[in-house]
C-alpha positions in Angstrom: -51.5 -88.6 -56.5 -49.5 -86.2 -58.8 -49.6 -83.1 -60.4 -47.8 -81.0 -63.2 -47.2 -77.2 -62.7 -45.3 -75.8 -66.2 -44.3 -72.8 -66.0 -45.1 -70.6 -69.0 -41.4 -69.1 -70.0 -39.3 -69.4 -73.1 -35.8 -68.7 -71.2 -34.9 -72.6 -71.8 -35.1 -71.6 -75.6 -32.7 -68.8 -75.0 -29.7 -70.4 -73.3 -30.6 -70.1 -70.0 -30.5 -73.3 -68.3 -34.0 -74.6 -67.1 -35.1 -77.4 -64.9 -37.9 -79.9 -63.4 -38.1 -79.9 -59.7 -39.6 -82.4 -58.0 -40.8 -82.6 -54.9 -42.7 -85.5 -52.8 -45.2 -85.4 -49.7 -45.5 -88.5 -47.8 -47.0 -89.2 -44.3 -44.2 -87.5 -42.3 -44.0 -84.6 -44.7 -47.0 -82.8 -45.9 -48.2 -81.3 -49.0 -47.7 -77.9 -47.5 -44.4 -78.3 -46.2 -43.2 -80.2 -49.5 -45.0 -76.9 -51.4 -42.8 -74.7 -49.5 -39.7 -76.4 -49.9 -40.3 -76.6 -53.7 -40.7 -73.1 -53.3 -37.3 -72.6 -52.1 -35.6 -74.7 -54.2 -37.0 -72.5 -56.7 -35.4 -69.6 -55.3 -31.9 -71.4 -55.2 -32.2 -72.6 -58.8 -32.5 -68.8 -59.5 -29.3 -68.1 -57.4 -27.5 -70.5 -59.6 -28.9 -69.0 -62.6 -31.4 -71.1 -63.6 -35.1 -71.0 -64.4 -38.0 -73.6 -63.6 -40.0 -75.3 -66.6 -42.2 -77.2 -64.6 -42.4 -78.6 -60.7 -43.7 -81.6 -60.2 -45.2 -83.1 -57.2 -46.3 -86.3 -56.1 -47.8 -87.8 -52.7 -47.4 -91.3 -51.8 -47.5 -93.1 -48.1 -43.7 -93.2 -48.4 -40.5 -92.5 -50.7 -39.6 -95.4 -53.3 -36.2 -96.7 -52.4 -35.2 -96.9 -56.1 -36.5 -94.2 -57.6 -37.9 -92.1 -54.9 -40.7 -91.0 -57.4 -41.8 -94.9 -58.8 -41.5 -95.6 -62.3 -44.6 -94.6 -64.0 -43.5 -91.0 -62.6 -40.1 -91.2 -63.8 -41.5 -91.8 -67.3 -43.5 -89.4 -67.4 -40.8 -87.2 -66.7 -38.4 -88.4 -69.1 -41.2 -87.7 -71.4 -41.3 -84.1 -70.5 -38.2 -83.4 -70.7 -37.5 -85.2 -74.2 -40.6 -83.2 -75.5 -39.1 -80.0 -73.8 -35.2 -80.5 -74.1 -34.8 -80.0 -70.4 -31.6 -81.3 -69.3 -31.7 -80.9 -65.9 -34.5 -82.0 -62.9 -33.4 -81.7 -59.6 -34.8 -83.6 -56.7 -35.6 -81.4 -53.1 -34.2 -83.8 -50.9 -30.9 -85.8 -50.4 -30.9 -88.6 -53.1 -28.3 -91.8 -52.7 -26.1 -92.7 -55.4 -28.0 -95.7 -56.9 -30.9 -93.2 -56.7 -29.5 -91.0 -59.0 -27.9 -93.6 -61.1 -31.4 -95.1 -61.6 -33.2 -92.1 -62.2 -30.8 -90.9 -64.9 -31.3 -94.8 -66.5 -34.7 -93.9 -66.2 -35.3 -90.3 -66.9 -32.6 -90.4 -69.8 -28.5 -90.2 -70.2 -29.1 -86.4 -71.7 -30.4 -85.5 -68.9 -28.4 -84.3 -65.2 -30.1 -85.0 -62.3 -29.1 -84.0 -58.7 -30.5 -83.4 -55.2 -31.0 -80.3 -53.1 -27.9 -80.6 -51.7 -25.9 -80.4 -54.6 -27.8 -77.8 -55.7 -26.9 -75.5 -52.9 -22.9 -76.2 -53.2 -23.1 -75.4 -56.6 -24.2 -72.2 -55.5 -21.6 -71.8 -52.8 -18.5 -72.8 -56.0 -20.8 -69.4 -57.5 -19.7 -67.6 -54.8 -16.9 -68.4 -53.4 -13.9 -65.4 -54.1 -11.4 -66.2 -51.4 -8.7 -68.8 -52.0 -10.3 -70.2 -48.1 -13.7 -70.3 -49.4 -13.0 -72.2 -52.9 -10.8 -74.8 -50.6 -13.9 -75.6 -48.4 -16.7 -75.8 -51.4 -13.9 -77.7 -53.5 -13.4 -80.0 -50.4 -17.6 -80.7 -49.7 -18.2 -80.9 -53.3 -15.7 -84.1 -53.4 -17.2 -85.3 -50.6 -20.2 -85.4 -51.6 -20.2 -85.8 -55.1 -17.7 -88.2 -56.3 -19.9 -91.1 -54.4 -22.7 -90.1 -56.1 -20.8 -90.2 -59.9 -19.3 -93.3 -59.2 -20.5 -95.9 -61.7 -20.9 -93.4 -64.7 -17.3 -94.3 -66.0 -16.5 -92.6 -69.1 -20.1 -90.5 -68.9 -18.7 -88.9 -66.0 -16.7 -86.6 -68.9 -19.7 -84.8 -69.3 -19.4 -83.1 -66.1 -18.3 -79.7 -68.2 -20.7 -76.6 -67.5 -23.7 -76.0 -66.2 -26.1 -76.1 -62.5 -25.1 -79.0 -60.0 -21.3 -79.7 -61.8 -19.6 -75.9 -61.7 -16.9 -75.6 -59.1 -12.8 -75.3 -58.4 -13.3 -79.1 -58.3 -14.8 -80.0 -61.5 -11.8 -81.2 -63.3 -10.8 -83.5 -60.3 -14.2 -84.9 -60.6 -13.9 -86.7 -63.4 -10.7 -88.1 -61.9 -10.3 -91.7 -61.1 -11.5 -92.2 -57.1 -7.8 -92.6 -56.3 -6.7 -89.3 -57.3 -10.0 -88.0 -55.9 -8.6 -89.2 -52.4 -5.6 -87.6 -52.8 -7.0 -84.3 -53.7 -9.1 -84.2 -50.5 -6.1 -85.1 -48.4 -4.5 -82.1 -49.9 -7.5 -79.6 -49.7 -7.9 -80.7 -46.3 -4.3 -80.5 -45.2 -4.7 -77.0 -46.7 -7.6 -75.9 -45.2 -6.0 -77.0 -41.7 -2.8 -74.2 -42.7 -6.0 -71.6 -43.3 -7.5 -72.9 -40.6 -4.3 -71.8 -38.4 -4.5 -68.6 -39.9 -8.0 -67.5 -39.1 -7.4 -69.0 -35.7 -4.3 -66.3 -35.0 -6.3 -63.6 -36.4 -9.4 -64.5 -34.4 -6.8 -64.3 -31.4 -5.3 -61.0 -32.1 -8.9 -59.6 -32.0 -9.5 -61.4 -28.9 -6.3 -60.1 -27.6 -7.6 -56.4 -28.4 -10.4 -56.8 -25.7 -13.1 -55.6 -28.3 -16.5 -57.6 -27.9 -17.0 -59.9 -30.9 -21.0 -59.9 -32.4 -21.6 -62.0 -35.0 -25.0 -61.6 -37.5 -26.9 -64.8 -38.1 -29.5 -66.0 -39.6 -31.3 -67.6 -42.6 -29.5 -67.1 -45.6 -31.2 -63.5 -47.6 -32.2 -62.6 -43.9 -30.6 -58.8 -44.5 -27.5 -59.8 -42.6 -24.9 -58.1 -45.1 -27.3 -55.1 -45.8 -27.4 -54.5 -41.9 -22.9 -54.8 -42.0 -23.1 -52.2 -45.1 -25.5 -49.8 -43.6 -23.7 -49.3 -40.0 -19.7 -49.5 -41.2 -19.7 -49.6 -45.1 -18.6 -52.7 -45.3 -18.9 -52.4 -49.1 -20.3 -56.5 -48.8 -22.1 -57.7 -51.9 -25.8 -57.5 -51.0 -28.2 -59.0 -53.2 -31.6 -60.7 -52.7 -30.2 -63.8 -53.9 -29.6 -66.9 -51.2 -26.0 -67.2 -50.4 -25.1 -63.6 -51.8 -22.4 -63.8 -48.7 -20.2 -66.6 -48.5 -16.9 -65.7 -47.0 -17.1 -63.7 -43.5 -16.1 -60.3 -42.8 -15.4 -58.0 -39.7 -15.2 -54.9 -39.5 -15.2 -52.5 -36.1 -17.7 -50.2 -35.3 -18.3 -47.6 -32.4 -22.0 -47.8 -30.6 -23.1 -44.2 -29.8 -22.1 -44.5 -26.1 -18.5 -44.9 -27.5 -18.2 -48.6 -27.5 -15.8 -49.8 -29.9 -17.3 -53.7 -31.0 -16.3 -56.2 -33.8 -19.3 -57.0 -36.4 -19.1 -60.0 -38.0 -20.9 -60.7 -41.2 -21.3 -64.8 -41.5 -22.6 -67.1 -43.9 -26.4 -67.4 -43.9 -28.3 -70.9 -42.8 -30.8 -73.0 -45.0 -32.7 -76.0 -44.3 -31.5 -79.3 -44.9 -27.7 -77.7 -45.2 -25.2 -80.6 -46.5 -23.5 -81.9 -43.0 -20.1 -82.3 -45.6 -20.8 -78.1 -45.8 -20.8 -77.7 -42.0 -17.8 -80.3 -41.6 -16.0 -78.0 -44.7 -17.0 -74.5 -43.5 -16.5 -75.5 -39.4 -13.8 -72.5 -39.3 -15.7 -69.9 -40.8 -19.2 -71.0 -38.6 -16.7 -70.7 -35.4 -17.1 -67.1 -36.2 -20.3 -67.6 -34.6 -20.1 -69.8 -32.2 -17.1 -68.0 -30.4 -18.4 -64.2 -30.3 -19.4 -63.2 -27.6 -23.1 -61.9 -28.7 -25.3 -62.7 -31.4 -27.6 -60.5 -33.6 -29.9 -63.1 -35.1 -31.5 -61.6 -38.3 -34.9 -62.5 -39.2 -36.7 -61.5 -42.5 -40.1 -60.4 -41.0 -41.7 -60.1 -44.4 -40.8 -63.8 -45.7 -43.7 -65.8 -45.1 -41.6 -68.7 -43.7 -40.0 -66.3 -40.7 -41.1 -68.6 -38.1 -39.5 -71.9 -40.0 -36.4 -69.8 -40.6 -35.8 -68.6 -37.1 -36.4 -72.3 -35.9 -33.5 -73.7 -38.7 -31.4 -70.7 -37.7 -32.1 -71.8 -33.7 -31.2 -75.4 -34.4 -28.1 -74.5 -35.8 -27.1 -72.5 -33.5 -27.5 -75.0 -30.7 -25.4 -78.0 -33.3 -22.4 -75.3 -33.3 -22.7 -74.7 -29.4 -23.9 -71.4 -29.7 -27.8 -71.6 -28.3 -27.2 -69.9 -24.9 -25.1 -66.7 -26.1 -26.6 -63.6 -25.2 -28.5 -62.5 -28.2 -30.7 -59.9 -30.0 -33.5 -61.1 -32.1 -33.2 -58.5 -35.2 -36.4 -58.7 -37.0 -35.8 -56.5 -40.6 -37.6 -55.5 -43.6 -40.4 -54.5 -41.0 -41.0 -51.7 -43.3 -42.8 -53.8 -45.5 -46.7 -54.3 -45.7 -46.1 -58.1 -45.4 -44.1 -58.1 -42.3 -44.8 -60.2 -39.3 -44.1 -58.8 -35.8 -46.3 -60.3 -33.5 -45.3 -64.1 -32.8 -43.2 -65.6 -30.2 -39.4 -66.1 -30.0 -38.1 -69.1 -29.8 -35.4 -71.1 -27.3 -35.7 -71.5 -23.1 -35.5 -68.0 -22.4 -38.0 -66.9 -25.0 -39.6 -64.8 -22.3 -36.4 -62.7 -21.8 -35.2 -62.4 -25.5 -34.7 -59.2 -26.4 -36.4 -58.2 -30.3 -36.0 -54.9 -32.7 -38.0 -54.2 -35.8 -35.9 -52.4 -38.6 -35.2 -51.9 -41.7 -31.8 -52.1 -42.5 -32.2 -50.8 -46.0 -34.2 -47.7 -45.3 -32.3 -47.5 -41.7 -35.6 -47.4 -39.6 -35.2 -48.8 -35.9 -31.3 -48.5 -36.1 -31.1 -46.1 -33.4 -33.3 -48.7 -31.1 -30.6 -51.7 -32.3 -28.0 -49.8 -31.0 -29.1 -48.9 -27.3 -30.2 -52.4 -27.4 -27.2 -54.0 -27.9 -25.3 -51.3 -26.3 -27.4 -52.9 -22.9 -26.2 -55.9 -24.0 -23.0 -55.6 -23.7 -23.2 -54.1 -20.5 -25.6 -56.1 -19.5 -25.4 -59.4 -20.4 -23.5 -61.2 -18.0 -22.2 -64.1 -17.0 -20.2 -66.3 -14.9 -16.8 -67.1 -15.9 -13.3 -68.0 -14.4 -9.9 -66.2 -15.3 -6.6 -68.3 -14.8 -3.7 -65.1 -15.2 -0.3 -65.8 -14.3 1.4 -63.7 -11.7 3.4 -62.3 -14.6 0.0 -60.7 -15.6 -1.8 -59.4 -12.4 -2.1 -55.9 -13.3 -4.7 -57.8 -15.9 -6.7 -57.9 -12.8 -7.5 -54.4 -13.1 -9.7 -54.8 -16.2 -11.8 -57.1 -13.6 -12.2 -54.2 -11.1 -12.8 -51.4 -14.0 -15.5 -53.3 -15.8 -17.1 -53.7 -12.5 -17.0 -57.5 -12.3 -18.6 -59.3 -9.2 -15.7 -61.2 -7.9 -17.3 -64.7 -6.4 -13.7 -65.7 -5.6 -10.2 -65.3 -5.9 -7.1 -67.8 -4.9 -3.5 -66.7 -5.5 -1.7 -69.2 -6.4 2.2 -69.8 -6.9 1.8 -69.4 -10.3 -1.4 -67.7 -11.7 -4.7 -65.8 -10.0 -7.5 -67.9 -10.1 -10.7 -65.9 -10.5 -14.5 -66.4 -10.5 -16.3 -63.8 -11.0 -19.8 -62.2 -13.1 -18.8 -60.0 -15.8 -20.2 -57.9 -18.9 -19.5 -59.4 -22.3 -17.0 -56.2 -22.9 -14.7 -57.7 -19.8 -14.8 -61.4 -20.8 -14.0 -60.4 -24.7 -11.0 -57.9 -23.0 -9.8 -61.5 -20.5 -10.5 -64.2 -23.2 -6.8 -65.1 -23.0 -7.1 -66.3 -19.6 -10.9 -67.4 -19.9 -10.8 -71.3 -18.8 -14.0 -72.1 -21.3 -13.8 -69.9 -24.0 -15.8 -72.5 -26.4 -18.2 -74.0 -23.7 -21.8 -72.9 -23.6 -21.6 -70.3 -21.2 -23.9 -70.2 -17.9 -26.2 -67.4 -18.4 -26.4 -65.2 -15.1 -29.3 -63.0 -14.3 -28.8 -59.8 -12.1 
């Protein structure tokens, strides 16, 4: 079964580039789920700056290994996009390279086709402003493009302009693969120097005994808005999926006098491109090595729940699932908005929530003694190795009224195990013996 939805616009006759997405349901994926993803890749294709002519779906018991779709389907796609002068139909899922290779034989050699994931780092090579950020998307666009070009041969020249082939790396993408190897050797060698540098920045914050509190969430979630609204960040903020690419910090000081370091990180989305995660691991550390989350949730998206449980799933493949964290649920000033459903994770039943608006800047003052307790409060086990050269460090322990489990002084360093707020571990991280581990959460 199949079905044709055409939009009714004229933008494709006005230079704005227009596509077919096509989407499939199949016993493990149902109609409604394959509905909603078309839905999203609808709202990516707007990101890039594109416009849908038509969506097509299809359900059949499983995918076609050639062509995903089958033939008569591919046909009758070619058709409409000869009839139409579409040029571009993108697929919402991860196609192979024969897959694409066959569907382009198929669908026609005018005619660009590319998968979900291709889609979304051409919107990341949109974005991208810093020299770090063009390495990474340059880097997972070779990665995961030039398999899927190989085999075009001279065609591949036609790679100029336009969704799914924009990027820093365009030019070495119509390179022969041996070049192509050598350019990634260098990006990554590159990003490794970048790499370095973040890492000594990271540490000189560290050093400054500040807690760290990075916003996460699902890409749109309201994470930048939130950043703007408490330190003027000054962060593009547009309701566009990956409006934020590169992260920022700034430092801000909570009511009770609190100085912390916000973080303002790149948003998730399902089905992200593993070459992405391996290409952006750096700036995702920002996340997994704060010392508190704030987990933005767009309460008003009908998809909340699915996007808190991609956002959750992430979280716990970066090492981050069992931080101490604050569910931020925005946009609650909104008619649409959901606040009433359970959160998700083991200790669901003592997650802390808020219900803002980050735009209008209702529930802010709630956030804040939140996460205020939070820092105070949330505490957990950790052991300190400080050499004797460093025992007045020890104070810091006493001051931030750590429970001291046990201490050994040894002929070199003070070995300590104590329970301590997330202000006193940020202010020892230097001498914190599992910095990056998944830290054992400790109830009062």
């Amino acid at each position: 079964m199949a079905f044709f939805e055409q939009h009714d616009i004229l933008d494709h006759m006005k230079g704005v580039p227009s596509a077919v997405l096509v989407g499939v349901s199949t016993r493990d994926v149902s109609t409604e789920e394959a509905e909603r993803g078309l839905d999203e890749l609808e709202r990516l294709l707007d990101t890039a700056g594109g416009v849908v002519f038509a969506r097509v779906m299809q359900s059949r018991p499983t995918l076609d290994p050639a062509t995903v779709i089958g033939s008569g389907k591919v046909e009758e796609i070619a058709s409409l996009c000869k009839e139409n002068e579409i040029e571009l139909v993108i697929f919402d899922m991860e196609l192979s390279p024969a897959q694409i290779r066959n569907l382009e034989d198929g669908i026609g050699k005018d005619v660009r086709v590319i998968d979900r994931s291709m889609l979304i780092l051409d919107i990341f090579a949109l974005h991208a402003t810093t020299m770090e950020g063009k390495v990474q998307v340059e880097l997972a666009q070779l990665k995961y493009t030039a398999p899927r070009l190989s085999g075009h041969g001279t065609e591949m020249s036609r790679l100029g302009g336009g969704i799914g082939t924009r990027g820093p790396g365009e030019s070495q993408l119509e390179s022969d693969r041996r070049h192509m190897q050598r350019r990634i050797r260098a990006l990554e060698d590159q990003l490794e120097e970048m790499n370095k540098n973040r890492r000594t920045m990271r540490a000189t914050r560290q050093r400054s005994g500040i807690p760290t509190v990075a916003l996460v969430g699902y890409t749109n979630a309201g994470k930048s808005t939130l950043l703007n609204r408490l330190t003027d960040a000054g962060i593009l903020a547009e309701n566009k999926l990956f409006a934020t690419l590169d992260p920022t910090t700034r430092q801000y000081t909570l009511p009770s006098g609190d100085k912390i370091l916000l973080t303002d990180t790149v948003g998730f989305i399902r089905k992200l491109p593993h070459h992405l995660i391996r290409a952006f691991r750096s700036t995702l550390d920002e996340a997994a090595l704060s010392d508190i989350l704030l987990i933005m949730i767009d309460a008003s998206d009908p998809e909340c729940r699915e996007q808190l449980e991609c956002t959750e799933a992430l979280l716990e493949e970066l090492g981050a699932a069992d931080k101490p964290k604050l569910y931020v649920f925005n946009q609650c000033d909104k008619p649409e908005a959901q606040t009433a459903f359970p959160l998700p994770g083991k200790s669901a039943g003592q997650a802390e929530a808020v219900f803002i608006s980050a735009k209008t800047g209702q529930g802010l003052d709630e956030l804040l003694t939140k996460l205020t307790a939070l820092i105070h409060g949330g505490r957990t086990r950790a052991t300190f190795v400080i050499p004797n050269a460093k025992q007045g460090m020890l104070s810091k322990l006493y001051a931030g009224g750590a429970s001291i489990e046990e201490i050994d002084y040894g002929a070199e360093a003070v070995t300590v195990t104590a329970v301590v707020d997330a202000a006193t571990r940020g202010a020892l991280r230097d001498f914190d013996t599992c910095p990056q581990r998944a830290r054992e959460e400790w109830e009062d």
